[in-house]
C-alpha positions as CSV (number, residue, x, y, z in Angstrom):
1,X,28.8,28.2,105.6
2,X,32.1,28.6,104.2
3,X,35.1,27.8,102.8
4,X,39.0,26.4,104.3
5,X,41.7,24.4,103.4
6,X,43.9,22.2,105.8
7,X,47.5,21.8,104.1
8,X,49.9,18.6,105.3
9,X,53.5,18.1,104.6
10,X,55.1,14.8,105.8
11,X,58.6,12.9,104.8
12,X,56.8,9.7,104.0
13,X,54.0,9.0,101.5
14,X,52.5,6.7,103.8
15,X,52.5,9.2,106.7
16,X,51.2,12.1,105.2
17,X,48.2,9.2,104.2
18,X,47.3,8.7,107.2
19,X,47.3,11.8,108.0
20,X,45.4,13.0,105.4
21,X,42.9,10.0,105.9
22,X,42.2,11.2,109.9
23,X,41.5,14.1,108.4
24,X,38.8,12.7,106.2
25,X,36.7,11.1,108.6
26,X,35.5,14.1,110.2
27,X,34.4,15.7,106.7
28,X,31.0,14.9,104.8
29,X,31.6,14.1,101.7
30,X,29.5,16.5,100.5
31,X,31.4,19.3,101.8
32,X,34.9,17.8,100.2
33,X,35.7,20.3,97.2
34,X,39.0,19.4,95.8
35,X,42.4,17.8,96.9
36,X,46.0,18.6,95.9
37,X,48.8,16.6,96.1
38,X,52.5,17.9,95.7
39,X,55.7,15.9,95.9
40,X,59.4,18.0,96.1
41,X,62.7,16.7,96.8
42,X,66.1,18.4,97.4
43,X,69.7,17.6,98.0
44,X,71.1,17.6,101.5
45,X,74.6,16.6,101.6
46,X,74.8,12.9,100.3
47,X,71.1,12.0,101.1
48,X,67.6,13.5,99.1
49,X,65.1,14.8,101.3
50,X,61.3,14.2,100.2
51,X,58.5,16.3,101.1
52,X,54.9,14.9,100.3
53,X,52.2,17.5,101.0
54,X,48.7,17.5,100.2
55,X,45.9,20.8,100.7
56,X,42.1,19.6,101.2
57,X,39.6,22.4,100.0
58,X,36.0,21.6,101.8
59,X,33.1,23.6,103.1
60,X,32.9,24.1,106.9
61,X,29.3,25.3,108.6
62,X,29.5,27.3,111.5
C-alpha cells in the first residue's frame, strides 16, 4: 500500500466538482486522507480568469 495524490484545475467551480466527484467513486473511503481546495484568479485584458483546483491525498493498494 501506498500513498498518491490526483491534482484538478478547471475554470468553473461546478466543473472541477464533477470532476472531482468521478473521481470519488472509485476511492474507499477509508483510503481518502485529505483534500485541498485552491481558488486563483488573474487579469487578462478586460476579463478575470478563474482557476479552481483541488489535490485528493488517498491510499492506493497495489
Amino acid at each position: 500500500m501506498g500513498v498518491k495524490i490526483k491534482i484538478f484545475d478547471e475554470e468553473h467551480e461546478k466543473d472541477l466538482e464533477e470532476a472531482v466527484n468521478v473521481f470519488l467513486r472509485d476511492v474507499a473511503a477509508v483510503d481518502l486522507i485529505d483534500v485541498k481546495f485552491q481558488l486563483s484568479h488573474f487579469s487578462d485584458g478586460p476579463g478575470q480568469i478563474f482557476s479552481y483546483s483541488a489535490m485528493i491525498i488517498y491510499k492506493y493498494h497495489d
